[in-house]
C-alpha positions, 0 to 999 in steps of 0.5 A, spaced: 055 616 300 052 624 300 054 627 306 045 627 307 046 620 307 051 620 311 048 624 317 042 620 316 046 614 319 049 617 323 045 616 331 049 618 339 052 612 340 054 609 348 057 603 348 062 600 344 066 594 341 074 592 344 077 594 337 083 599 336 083 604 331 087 603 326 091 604 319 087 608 314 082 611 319 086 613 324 090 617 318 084 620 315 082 623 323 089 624 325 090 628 318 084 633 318 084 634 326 090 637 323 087 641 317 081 643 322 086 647 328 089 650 322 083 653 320 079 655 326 085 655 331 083 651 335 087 645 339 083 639 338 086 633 340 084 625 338 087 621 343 086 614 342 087 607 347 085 612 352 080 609 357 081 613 363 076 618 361 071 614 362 072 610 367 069 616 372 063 614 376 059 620 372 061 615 365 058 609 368 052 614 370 052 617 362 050 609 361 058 609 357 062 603 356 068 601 352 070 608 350 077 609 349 078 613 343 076 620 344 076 627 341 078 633 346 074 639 343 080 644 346 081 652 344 082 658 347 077 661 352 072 667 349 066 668 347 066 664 339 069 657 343 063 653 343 060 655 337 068 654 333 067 647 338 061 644 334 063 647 328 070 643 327 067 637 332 061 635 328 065 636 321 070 631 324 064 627 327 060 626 320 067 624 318 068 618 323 061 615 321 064 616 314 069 612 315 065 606 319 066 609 326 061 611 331 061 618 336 057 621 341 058 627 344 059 628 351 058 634 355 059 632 363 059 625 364 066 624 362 072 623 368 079 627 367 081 628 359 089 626 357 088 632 352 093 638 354 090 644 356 094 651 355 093 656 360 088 661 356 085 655 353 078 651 356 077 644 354 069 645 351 066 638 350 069 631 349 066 626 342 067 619 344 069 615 339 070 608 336 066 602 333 059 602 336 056 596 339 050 598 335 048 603 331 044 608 335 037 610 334 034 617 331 032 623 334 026 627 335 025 633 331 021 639 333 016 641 326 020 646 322 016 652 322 019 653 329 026 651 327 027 657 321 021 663 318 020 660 311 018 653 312 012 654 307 015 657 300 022 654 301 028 654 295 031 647 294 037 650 296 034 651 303 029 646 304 036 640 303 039 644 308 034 645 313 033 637 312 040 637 314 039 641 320 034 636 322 038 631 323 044 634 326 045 632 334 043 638 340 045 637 347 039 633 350 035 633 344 033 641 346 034 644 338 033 650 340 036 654 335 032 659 329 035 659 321 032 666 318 032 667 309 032 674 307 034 676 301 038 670 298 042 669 305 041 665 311 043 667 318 042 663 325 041 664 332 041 661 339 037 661 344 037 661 351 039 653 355 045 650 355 050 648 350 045 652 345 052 655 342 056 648 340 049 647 337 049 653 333 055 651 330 053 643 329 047 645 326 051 650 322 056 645 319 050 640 318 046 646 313 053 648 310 055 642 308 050 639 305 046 646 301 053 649 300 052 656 303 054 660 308 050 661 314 052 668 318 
């Protein structure tokens, strides 16, 4: 399966299925958990057959159940955390659907994390994961004249990787952020709302991964 496949089949899921993650899958995430603290230098954290987390009040309220896996997206407090965060989180998340998993990234509606927190360090968002009772639903999309500046004229290159854009996941759906082509490269901005930085950095990784060039 292409990565484009995959983040077409890749939809927020809340409820999932009494069944351990293990063997060969759990391997692969543990592993590149690993390959992605080494390059971010971030503190992610994968904690399996944990259900605490989201057995809160505010868990029942986000309509979650059966989450007892989870990743802690956790790193060193400043101005890059977040964008860093939905970065290496939505690589790890599009990783898991590849694998057969389901995810959710979760912003509030999760009790006490068993992920350890350093001093310097702030735990900025948490992706529940595991096998989904179904498989989710897609998203609205806002028109792509509003999301990027050459929605028109585009190069192939640009056009599978705005197309990829599309399909990454924003907090509440919001897409509120801007890809600019100029002079052969691609630039993208927030804008103003909440968690609009760990979208930038999941909308990033969604056009990287699949056009092949950087974004700034």
């Amino acid at each position: 399966m292409d990565m484009l496949e995959i983040m077409k089949a890749r939809h927020s899921v809340r409820q999932y299925e009494e069944k351990r993650i293990e063997g060969e899958r759990k391997e692969t995430l543990i592993s590149l958990v690993k390959e992605c603290n080494k390059e971010s230098g971030l503190n992610i954290q994968i904690i399996f057959d944990e259900p605490k987390c989201f057995e809160s009040m505010m868990a029942h309220y986000g309509k979650f159940s059966g989450v007892k896996n989870y990743i802690a997206l956790v790193g060193k407090k400043g101005a890059d955390l977040d964008e860093k965060a939905g970065y290496y989180g939505e690589k790890l998340v599009l990783k898991a659907q590849e694998l057969g998993l389901n995810t959710c990234w979760v912003a509030l509606t999760h009790g006490k994390s068993a992920a350890e927190v350093k001093k310097g360090e702030k735990l900025a968002c948490i992706i529940a994961l595991g096998y989904g009772v179904t498989q989710g639903v897609s998203h609205k999309n806002k028109p792509l004249e509003q999301l990027c500046n050459c929605a028109k004229a585009m190069p192939d290159w640009f056009s599978k990787g705005m197309e990829a854009v599309m399909l990454a996941p924003t907090a509440m759906n919001q897409q509120k952020f801007y890809f600019t082509l100029e002079n052969g490269g691609v630039s993208a901005k927030a804008g103003k709302g909440f968690y609009t930085k760990m979208d930038l950095g999941i909308v990033k990784y969604h056009f990287e991964a699949v056009s092949g060039r950087k974004v700034e």
